[in-house]
gemmi code that builds the backbone of each chain (N, CA, C; Angstrom):
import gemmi

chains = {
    "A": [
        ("UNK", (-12.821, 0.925, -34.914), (-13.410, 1.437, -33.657), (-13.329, 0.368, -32.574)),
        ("UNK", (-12.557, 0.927, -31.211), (-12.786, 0.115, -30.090), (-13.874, 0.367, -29.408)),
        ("UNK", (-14.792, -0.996, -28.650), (-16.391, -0.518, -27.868), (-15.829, -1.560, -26.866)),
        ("UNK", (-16.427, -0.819, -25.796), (-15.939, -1.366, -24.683), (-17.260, -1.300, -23.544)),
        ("UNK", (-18.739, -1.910, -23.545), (-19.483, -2.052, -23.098), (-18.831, -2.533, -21.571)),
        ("UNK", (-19.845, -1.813, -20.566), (-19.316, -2.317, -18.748), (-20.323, -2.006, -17.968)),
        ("UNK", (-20.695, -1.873, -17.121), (-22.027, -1.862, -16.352), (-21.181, -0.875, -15.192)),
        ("UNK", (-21.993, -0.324, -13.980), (-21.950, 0.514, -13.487), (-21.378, -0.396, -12.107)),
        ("UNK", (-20.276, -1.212, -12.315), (-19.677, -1.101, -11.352), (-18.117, -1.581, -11.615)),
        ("UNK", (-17.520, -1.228, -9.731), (-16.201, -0.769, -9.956), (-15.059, -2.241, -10.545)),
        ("UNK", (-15.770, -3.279, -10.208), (-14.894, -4.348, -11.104), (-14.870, -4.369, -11.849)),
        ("UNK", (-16.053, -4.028, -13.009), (-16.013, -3.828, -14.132), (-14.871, -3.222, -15.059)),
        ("UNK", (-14.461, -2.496, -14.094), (-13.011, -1.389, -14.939), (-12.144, -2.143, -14.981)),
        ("UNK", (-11.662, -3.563, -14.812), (-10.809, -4.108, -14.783), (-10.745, -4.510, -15.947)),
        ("UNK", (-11.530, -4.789, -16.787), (-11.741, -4.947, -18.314), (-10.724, -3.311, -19.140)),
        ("UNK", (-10.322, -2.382, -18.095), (-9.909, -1.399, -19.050), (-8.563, -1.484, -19.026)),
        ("UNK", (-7.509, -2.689, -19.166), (-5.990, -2.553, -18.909), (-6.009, -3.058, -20.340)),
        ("UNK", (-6.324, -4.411, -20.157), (-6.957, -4.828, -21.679), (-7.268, -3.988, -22.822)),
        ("UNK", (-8.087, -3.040, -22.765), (-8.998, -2.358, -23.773), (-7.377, -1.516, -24.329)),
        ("UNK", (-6.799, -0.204, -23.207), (-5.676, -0.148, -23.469), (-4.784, -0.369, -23.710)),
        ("UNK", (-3.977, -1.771, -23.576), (-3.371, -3.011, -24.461), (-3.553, -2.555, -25.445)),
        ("UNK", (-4.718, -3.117, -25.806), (-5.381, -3.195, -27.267), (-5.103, -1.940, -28.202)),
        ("UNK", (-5.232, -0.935, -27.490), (-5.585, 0.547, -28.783), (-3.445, 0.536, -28.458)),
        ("UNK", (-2.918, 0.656, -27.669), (-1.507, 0.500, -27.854), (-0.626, -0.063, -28.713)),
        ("UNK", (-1.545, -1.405, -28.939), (-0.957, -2.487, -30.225), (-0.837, -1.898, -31.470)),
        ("UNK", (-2.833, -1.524, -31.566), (-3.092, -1.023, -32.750), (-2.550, 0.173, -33.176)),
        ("UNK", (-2.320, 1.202, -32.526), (-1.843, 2.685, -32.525), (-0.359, 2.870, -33.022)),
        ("UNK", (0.237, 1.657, -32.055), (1.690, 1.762, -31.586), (2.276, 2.823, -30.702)),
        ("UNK", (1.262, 2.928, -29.687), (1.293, 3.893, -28.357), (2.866, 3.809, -27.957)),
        ("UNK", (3.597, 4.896, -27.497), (4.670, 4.751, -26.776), (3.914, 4.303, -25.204)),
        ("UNK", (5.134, 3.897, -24.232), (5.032, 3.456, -22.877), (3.790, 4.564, -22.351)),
        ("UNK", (4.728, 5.681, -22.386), (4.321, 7.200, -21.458), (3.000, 7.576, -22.003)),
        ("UNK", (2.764, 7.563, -23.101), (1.249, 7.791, -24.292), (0.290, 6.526, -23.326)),
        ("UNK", (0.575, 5.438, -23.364), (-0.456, 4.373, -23.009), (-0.594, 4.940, -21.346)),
        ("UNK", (0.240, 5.248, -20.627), (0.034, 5.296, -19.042), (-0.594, 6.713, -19.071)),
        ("UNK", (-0.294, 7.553, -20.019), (-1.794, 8.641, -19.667), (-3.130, 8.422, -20.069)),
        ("UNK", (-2.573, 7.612, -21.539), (-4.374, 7.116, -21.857), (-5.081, 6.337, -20.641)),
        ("UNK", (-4.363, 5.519, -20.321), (-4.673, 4.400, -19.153), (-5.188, 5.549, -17.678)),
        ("UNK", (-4.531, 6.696, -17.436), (-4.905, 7.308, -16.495), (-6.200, 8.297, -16.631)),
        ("UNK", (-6.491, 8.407, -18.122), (-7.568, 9.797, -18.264), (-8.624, 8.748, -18.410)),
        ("UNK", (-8.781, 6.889, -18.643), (-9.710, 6.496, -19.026), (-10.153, 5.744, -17.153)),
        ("UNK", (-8.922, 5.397, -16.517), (-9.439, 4.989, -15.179), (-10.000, 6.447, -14.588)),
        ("UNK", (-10.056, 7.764, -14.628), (-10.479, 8.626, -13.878), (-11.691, 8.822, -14.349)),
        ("UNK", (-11.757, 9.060, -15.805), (-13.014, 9.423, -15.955), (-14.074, 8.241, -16.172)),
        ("UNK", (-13.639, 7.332, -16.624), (-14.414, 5.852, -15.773), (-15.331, 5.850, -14.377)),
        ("UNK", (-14.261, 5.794, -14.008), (-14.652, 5.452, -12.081), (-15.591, 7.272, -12.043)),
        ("UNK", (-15.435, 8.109, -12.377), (-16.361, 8.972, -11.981), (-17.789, 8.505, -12.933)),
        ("UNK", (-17.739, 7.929, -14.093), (-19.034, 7.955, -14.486), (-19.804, 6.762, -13.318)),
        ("UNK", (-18.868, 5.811, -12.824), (-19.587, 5.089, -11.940), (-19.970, 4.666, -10.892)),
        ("UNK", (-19.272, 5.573, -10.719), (-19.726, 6.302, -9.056), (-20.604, 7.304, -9.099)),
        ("UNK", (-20.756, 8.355, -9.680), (-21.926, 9.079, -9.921), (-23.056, 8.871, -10.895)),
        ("UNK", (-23.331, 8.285, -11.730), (-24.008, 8.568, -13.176), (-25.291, 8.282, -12.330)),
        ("UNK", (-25.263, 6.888, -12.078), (-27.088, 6.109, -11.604), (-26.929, 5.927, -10.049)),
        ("UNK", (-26.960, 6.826, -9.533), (-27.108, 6.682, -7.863), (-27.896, 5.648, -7.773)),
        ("UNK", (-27.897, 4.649, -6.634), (-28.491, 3.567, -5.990), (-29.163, 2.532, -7.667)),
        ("UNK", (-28.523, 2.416, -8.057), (-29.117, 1.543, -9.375), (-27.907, 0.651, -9.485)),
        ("UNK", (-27.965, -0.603, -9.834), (-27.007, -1.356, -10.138), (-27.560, -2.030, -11.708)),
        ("UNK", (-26.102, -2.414, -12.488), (-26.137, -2.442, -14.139), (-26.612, -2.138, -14.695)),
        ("UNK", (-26.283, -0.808, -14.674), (-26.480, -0.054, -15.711), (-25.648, 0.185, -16.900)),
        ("UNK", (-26.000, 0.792, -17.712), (-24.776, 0.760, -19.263), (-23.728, 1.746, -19.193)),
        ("UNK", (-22.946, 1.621, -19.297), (-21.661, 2.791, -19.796), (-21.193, 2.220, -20.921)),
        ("UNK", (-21.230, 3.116, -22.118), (-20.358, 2.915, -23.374), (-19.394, 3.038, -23.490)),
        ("UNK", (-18.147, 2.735, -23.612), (-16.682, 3.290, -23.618), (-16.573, 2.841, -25.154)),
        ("UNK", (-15.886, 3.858, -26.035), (-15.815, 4.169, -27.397), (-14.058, 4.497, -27.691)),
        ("UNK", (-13.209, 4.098, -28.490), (-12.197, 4.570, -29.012), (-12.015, 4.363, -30.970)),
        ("UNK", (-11.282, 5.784, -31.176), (-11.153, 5.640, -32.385), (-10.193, 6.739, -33.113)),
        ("UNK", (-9.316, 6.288, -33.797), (-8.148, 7.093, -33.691), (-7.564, 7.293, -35.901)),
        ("UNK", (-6.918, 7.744, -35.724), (-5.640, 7.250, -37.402), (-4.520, 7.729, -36.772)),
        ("UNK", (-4.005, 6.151, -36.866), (-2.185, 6.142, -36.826), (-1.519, 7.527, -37.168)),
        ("UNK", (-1.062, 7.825, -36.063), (0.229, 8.840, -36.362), (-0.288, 10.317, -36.536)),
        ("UNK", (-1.910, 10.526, -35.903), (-2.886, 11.774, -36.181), (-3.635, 11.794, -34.925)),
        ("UNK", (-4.375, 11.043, -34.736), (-5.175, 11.254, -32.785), (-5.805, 10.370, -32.633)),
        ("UNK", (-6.253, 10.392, -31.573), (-7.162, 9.365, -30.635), (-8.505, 10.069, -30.372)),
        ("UNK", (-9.452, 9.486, -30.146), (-10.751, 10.237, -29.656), (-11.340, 8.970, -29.072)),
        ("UNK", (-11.699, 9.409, -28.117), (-12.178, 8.361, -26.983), (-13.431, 8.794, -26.618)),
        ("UNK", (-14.821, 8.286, -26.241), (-16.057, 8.570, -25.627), (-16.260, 7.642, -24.549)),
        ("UNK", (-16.737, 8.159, -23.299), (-17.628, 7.571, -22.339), (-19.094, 7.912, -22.445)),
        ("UNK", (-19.639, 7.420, -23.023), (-21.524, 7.866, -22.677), (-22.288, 6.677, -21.979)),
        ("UNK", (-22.727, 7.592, -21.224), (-24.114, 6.756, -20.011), (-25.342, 7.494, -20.116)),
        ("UNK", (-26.390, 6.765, -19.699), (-27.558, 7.276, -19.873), (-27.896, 7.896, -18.186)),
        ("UNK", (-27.301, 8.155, -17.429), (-27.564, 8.426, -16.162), (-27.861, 9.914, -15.884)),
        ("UNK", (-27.767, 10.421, -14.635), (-28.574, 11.763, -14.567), (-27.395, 12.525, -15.280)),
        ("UNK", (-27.849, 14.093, -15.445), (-26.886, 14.748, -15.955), (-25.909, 15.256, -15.329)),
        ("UNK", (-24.742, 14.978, -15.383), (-23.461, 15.415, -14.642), (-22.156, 15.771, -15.788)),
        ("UNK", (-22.112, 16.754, -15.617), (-20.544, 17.781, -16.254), (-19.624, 17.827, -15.617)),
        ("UNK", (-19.012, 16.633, -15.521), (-17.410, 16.062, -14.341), (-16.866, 17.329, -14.661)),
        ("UNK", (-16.367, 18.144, -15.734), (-15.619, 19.313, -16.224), (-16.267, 21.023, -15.102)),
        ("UNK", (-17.202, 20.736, -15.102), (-17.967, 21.509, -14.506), (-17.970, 21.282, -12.736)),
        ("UNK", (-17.945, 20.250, -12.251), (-18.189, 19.997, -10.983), (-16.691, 19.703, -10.490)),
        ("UNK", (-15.472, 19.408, -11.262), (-14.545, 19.228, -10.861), (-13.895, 20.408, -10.191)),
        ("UNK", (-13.818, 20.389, -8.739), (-12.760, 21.702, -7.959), (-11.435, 21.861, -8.321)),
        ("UNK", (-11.052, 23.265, -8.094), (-9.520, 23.831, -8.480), (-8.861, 23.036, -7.563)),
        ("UNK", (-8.125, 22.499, -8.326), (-6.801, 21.658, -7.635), (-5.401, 22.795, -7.561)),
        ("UNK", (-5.165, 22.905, -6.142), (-3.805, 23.889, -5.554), (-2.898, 22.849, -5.401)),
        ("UNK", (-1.843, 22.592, -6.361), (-0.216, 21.271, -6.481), (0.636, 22.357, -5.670)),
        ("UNK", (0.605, 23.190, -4.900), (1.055, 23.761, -4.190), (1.084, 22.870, -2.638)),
        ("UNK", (-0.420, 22.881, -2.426), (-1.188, 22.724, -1.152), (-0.147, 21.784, -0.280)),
        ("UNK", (0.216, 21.719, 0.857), (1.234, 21.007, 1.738), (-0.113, 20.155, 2.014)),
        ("UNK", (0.534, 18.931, 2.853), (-0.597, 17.304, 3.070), (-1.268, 17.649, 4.449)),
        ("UNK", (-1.420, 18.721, 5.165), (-2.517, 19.130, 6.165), (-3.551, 19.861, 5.094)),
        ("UNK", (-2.933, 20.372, 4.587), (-3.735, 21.714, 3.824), (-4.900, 20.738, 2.556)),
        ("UNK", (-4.542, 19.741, 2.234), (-4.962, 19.041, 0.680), (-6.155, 17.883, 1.305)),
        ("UNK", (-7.396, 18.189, 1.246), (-8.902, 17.458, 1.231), (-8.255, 15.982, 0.253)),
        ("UNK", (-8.657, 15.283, 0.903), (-9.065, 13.557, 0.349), (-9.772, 14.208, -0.754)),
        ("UNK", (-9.533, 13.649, -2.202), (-9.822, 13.097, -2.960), (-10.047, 14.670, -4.147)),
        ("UNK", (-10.893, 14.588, -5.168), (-10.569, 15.343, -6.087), (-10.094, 15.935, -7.031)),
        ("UNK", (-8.547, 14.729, -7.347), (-7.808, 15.318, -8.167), (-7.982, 14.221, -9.389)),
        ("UNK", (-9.141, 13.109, -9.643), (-9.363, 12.786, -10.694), (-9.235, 13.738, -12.282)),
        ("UNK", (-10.792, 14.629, -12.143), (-10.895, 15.066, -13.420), (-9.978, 15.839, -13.736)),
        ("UNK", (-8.900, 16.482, -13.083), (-8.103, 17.244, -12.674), (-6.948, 16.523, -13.971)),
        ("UNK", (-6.815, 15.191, -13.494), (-5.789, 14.494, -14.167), (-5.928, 13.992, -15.308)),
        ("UNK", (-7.437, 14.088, -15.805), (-7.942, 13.791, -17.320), (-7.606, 15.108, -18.319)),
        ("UNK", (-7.755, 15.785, -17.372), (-7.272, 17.511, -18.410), (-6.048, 17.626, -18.973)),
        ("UNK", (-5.385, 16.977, -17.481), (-3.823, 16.690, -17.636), (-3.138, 15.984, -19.104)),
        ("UNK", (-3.868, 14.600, -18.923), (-3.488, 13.711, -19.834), (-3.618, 13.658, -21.259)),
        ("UNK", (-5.231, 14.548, -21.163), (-5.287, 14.262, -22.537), (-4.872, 16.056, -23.466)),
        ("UNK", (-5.122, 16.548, -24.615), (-5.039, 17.321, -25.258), (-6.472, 18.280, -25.165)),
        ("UNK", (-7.860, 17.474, -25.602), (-9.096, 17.940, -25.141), (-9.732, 17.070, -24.327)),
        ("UNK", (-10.742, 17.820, -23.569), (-11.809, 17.045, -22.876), (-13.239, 18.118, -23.314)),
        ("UNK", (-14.264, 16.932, -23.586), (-15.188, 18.114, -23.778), (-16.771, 17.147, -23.375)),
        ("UNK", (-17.411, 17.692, -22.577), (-18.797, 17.206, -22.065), (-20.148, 17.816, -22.826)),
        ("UNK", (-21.221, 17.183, -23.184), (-22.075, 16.966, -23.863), (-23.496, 16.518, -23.209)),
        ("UNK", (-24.739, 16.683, -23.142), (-25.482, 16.075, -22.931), (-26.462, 15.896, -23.971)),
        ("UNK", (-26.671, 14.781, -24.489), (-27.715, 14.945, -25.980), (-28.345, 13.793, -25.916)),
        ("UNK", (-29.656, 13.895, -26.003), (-30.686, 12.518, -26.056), (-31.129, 11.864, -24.602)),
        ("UNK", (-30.564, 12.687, -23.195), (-30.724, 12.261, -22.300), (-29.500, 11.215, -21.748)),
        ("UNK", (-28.228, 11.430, -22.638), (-27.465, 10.920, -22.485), (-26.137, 11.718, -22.268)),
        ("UNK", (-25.150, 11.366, -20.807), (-24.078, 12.447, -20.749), (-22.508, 11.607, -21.816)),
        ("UNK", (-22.176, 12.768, -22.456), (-21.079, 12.397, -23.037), (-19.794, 12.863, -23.004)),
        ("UNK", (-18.642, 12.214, -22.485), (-17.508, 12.899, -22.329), (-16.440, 12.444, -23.647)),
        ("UNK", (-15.906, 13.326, -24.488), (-15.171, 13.049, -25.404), (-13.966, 14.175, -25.152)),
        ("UNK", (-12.553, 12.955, -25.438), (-11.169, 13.348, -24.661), (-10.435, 12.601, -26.119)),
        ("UNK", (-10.000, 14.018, -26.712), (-8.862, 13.336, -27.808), (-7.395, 13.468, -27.254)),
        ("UNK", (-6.645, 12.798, -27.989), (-5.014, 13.185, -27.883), (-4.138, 13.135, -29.085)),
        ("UNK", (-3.308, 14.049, -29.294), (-2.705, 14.176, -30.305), (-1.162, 13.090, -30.458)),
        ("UNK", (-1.353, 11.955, -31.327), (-0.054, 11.048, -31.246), (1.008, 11.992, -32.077)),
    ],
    "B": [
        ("UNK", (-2.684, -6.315, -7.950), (-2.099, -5.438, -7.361), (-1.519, -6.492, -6.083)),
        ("UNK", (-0.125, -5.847, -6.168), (0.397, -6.893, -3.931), (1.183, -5.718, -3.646)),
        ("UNK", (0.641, -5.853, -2.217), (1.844, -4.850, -1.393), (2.687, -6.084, -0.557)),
        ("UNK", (4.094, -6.385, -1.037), (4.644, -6.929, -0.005), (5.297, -5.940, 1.221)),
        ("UNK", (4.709, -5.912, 2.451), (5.409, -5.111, 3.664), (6.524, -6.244, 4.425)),
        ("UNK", (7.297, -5.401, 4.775), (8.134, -5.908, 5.933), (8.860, -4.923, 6.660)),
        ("UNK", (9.144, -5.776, 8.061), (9.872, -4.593, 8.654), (11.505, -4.244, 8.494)),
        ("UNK", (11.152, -3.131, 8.580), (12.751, -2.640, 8.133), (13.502, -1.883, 9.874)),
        ("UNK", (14.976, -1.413, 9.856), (15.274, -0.992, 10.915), (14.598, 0.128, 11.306)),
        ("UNK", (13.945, 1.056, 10.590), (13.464, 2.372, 11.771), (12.032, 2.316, 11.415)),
        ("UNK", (11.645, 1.479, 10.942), (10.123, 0.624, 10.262), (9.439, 0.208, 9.396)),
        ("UNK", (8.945, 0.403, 8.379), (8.358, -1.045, 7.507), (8.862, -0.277, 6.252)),
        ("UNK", (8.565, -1.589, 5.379), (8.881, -0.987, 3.935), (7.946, -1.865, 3.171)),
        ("UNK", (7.087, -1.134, 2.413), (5.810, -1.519, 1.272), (6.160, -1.907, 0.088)),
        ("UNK", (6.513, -2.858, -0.788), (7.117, -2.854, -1.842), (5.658, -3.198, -2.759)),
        ("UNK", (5.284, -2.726, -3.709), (4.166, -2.436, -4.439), (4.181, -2.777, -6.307)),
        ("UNK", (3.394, -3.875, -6.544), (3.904, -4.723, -7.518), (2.651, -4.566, -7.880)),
        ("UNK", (3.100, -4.117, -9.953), (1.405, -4.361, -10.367), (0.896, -3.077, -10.537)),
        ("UNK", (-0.318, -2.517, -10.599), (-1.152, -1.384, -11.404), (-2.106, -1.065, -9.685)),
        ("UNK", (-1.853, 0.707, -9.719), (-2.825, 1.143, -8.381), (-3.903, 2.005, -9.009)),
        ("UNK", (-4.492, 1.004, -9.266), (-5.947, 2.117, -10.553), (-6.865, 1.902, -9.477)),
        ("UNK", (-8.186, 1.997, -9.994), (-9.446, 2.196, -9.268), (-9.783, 0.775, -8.195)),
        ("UNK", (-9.488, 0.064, -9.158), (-10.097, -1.212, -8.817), (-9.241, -1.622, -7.589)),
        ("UNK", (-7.835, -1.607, -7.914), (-7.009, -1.921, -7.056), (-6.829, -1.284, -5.581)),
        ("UNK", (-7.254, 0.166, -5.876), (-7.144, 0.541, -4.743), (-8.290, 0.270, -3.295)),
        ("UNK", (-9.146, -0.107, -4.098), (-10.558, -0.906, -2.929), (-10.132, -1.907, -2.589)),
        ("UNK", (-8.848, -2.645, -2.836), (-8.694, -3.874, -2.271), (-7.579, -3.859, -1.798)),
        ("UNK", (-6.767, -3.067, -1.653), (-5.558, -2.962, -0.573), (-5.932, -2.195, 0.525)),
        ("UNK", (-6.784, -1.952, 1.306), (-7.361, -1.502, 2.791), (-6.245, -2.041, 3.630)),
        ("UNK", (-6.044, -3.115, 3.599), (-5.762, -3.819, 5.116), (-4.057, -3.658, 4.903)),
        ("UNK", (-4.109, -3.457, 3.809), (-2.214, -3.166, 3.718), (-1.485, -2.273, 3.716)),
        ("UNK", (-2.898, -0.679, 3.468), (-2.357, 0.169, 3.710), (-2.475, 0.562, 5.237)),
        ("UNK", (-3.448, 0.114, 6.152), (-3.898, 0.169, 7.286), (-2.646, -0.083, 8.042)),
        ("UNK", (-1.920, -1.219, 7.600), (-0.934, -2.027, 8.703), (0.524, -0.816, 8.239)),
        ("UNK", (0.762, -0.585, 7.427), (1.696, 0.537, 6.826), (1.265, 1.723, 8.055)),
        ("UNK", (-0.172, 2.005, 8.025), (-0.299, 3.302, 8.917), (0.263, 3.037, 10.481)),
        ("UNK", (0.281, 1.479, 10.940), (0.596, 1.210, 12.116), (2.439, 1.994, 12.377)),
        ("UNK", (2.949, 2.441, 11.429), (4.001, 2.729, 11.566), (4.223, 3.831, 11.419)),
        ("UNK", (3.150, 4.751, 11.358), (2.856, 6.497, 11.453), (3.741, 7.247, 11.717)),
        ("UNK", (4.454, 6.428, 12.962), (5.319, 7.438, 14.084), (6.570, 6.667, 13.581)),
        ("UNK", (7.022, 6.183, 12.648), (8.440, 6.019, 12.154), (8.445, 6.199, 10.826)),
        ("UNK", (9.466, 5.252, 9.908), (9.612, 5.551, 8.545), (8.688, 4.751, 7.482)),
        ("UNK", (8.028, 5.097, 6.549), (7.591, 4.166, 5.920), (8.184, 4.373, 4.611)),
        ("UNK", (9.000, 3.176, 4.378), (9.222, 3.539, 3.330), (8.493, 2.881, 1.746)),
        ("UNK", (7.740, 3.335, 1.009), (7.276, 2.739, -0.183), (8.306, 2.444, -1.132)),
        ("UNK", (8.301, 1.492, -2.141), (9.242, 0.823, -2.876), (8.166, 0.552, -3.941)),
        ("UNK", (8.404, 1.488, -5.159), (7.940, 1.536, -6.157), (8.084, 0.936, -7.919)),
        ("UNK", (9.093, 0.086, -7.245), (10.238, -0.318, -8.454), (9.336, -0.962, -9.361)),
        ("UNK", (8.412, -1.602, -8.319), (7.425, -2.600, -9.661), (6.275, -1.859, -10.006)),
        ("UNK", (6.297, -1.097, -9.824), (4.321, -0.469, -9.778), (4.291, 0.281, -10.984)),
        ("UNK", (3.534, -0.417, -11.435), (3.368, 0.076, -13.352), (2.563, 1.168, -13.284)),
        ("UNK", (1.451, 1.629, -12.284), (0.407, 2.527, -13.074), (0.013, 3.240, -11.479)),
        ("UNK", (-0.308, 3.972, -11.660), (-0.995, 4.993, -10.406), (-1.902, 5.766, -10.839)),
        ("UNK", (-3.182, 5.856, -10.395), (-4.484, 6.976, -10.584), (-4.373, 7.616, -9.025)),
        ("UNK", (-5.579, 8.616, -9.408), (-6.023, 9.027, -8.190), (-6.445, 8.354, -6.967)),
        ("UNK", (-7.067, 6.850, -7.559), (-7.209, 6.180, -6.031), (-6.209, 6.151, -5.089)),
        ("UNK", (-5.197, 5.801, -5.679), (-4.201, 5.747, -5.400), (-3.333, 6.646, -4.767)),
        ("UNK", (-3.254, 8.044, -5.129), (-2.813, 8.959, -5.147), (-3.116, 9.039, -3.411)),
        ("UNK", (-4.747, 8.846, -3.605), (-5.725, 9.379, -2.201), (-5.477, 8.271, -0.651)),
        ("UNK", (-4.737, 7.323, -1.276), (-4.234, 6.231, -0.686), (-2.593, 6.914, 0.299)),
        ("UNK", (-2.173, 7.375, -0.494), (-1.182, 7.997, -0.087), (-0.901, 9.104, 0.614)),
        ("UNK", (-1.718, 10.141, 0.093), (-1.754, 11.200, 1.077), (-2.825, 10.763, 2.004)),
        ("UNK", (-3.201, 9.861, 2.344), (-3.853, 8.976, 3.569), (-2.666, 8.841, 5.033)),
        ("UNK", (-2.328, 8.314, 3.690), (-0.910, 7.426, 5.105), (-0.344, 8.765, 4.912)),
        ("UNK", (0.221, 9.767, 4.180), (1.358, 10.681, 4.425), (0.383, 11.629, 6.056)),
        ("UNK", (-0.637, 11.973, 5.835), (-1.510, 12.226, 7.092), (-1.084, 12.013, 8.593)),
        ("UNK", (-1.425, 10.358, 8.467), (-1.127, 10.382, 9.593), (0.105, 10.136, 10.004)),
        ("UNK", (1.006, 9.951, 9.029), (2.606, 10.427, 9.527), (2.696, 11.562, 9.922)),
        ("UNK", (2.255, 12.591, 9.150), (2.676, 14.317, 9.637), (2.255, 14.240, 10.638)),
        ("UNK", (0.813, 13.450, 11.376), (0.532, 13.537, 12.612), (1.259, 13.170, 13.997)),
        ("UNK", (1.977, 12.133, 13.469), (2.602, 11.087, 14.472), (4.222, 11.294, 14.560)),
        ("UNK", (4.520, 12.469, 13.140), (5.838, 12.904, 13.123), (6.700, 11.827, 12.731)),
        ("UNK", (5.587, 10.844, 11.925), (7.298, 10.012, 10.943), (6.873, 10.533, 9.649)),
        ("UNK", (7.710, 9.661, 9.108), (7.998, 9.876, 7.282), (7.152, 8.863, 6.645)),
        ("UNK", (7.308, 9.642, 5.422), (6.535, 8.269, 4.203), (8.130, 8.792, 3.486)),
        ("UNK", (8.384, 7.917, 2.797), (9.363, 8.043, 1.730), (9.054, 6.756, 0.350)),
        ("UNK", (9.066, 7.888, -1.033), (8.579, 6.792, -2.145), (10.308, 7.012, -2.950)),
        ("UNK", (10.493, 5.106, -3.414), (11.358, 4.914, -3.833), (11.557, 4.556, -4.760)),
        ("UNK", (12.290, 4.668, -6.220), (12.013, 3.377, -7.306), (10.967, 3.905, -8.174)),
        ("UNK", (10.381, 5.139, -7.949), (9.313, 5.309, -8.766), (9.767, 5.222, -10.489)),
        ("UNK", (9.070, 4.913, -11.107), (8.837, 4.594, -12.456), (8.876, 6.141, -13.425)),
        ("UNK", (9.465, 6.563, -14.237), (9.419, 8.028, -15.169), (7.847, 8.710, -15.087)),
        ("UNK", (7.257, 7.293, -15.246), (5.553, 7.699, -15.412), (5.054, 7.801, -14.430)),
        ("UNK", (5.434, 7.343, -12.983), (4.640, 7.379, -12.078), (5.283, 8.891, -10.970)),
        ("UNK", (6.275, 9.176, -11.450), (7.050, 10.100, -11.213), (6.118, 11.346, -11.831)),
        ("UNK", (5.433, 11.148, -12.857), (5.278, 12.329, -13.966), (3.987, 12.776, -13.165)),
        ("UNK", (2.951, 11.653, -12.936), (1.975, 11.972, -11.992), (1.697, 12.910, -10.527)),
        ("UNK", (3.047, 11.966, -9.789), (3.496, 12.840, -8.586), (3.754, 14.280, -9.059)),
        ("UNK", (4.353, 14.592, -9.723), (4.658, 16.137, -10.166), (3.290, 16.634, -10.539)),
        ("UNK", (2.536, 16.563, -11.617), (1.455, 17.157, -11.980), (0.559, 17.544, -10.667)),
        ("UNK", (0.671, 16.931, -9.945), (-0.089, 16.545, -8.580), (0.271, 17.307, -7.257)),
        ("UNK", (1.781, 17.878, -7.615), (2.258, 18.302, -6.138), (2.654, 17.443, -5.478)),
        ("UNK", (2.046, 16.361, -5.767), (2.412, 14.980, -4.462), (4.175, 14.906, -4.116)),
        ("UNK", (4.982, 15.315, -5.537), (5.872, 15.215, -5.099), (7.131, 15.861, -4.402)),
        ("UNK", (6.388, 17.372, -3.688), (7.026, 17.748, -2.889), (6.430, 17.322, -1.320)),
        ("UNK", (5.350, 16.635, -1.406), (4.785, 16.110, 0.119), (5.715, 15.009, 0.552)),
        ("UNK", (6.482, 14.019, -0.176), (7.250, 13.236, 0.037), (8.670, 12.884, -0.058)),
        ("UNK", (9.503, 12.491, 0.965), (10.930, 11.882, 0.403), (11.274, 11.413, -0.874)),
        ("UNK", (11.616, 11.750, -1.874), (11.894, 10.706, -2.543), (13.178, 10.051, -2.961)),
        ("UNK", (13.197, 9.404, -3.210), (14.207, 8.494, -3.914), (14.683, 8.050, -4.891)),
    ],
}
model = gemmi.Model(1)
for chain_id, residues in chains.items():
    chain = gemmi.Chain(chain_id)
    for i, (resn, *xyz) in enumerate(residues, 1):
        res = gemmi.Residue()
        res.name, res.seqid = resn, gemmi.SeqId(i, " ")
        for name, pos in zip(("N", "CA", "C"), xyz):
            atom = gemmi.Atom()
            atom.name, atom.element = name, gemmi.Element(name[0])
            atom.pos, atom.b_iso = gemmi.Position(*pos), 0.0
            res.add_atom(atom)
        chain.add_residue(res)
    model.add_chain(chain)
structure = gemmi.Structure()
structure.add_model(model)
structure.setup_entities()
């Protein structure tokens, strides 16, 4: 099991190129496998910490990985912050939309759906949990 | 993350070295700012080195593609990477832009 303890802010994520390194080594991630893991864990990251604890600084975010070679990955983010269902609050993204037509920002959780195989949100113990497997 | 800019003949060119994740993208402000100074000509991005792209990033871009459509120049992305290519598609992004 990879644990990847970080506090609720945005430098903090810089610790996650590393973490991904790491499960790549161990896994033997192809290139394209590591740059989506790397993309479903910076999106749904940066949303737990930008939203989870409004106006609070260091607070906990758990980041969790754990996988068997050559079978899947399962990854967790849990925070103890208010309750938020990124899956739920995330808007329909139109890849149609021309660049007058397309609102700043939004296409995070959008791109975690993308990347991974599942995404699935949880709230248990007062704690929100997002768990995102992928099939190697 | 570095953006090296320089000017080119019909106007600048961004060459972009390194990972445009979360973190990175709060700290290139002033480089994408000076890129926007060239709204009303070509900008061209140069992607050859840029290992990783998220949404910050993404939002970085259709920033500047903005106020080009406004000012009636181009953004054009070049060099993009298989993976960073794969993003633009999922995204649409990559019919908003020239590419290369």
């Amino acid at each position: 099991m990879f644990k990847l303890p970080i506090t609720n802010d945005i430098s903090e994520m810089e610790q996650l190129e590393k973490f991904v390194d790491d499960m790549a080594e161990a896994f033997k991630l192809e290139d394209d496998f590591k740059f989506q893991l790397g993309l479903a864990l910076d999106e749904a990251v940066a949303n737990v910490v930008m939203y989870a604890y409004p106006e609070q600084e260091g607070m906990p975010i758990h980041i969790e990985a754990d996988g068997e070679q050559g079978k899947k990955l399962i990854i967790r983010i849990i925070d103890e912050g208010i309750e938020f269902n990124p899956l739920a609050e995330a808007p329909d993204v139109d890849t149609d939309a021309t660049t007058e037509e397309r609102e700043i920002g939004g296409l995070g959780i959008f791109l975690v759906k993308e990347s991974m195989d599942t995404v699935q949100y949880e709230r248990e113990n007062g704690k929100n949990i997002l768990t995102m497997t992928k099939n190697l | 993350m570095e953006i090296i800019i320089k000017e080119i003949k019909n106007g600048v060119e961004g060459h972009f070295v390194g990972r445009l994740d979360t973190v990175a993208a709060t700290k290139v402000g002033s480089e994408m700012t000076k890129l926007g100074e060239y709204a009303d000509k070509e900008i061209l991005l140069d992607f050859a080195e840029l290992e990783f792209i998220s949404s910050s990033g993404l939002r970085l871009l259709l920033m500047l593609n903005k106020q080009a459509k406004a000012k009636k120049g181009k953004v054009i992305i070049a060099n993009a990477s298989d993976e960073v290519k794969h993003v633009l598609k999922l995204t649409g992004f990559i019919s908003l832009f020239e590419i290369r």
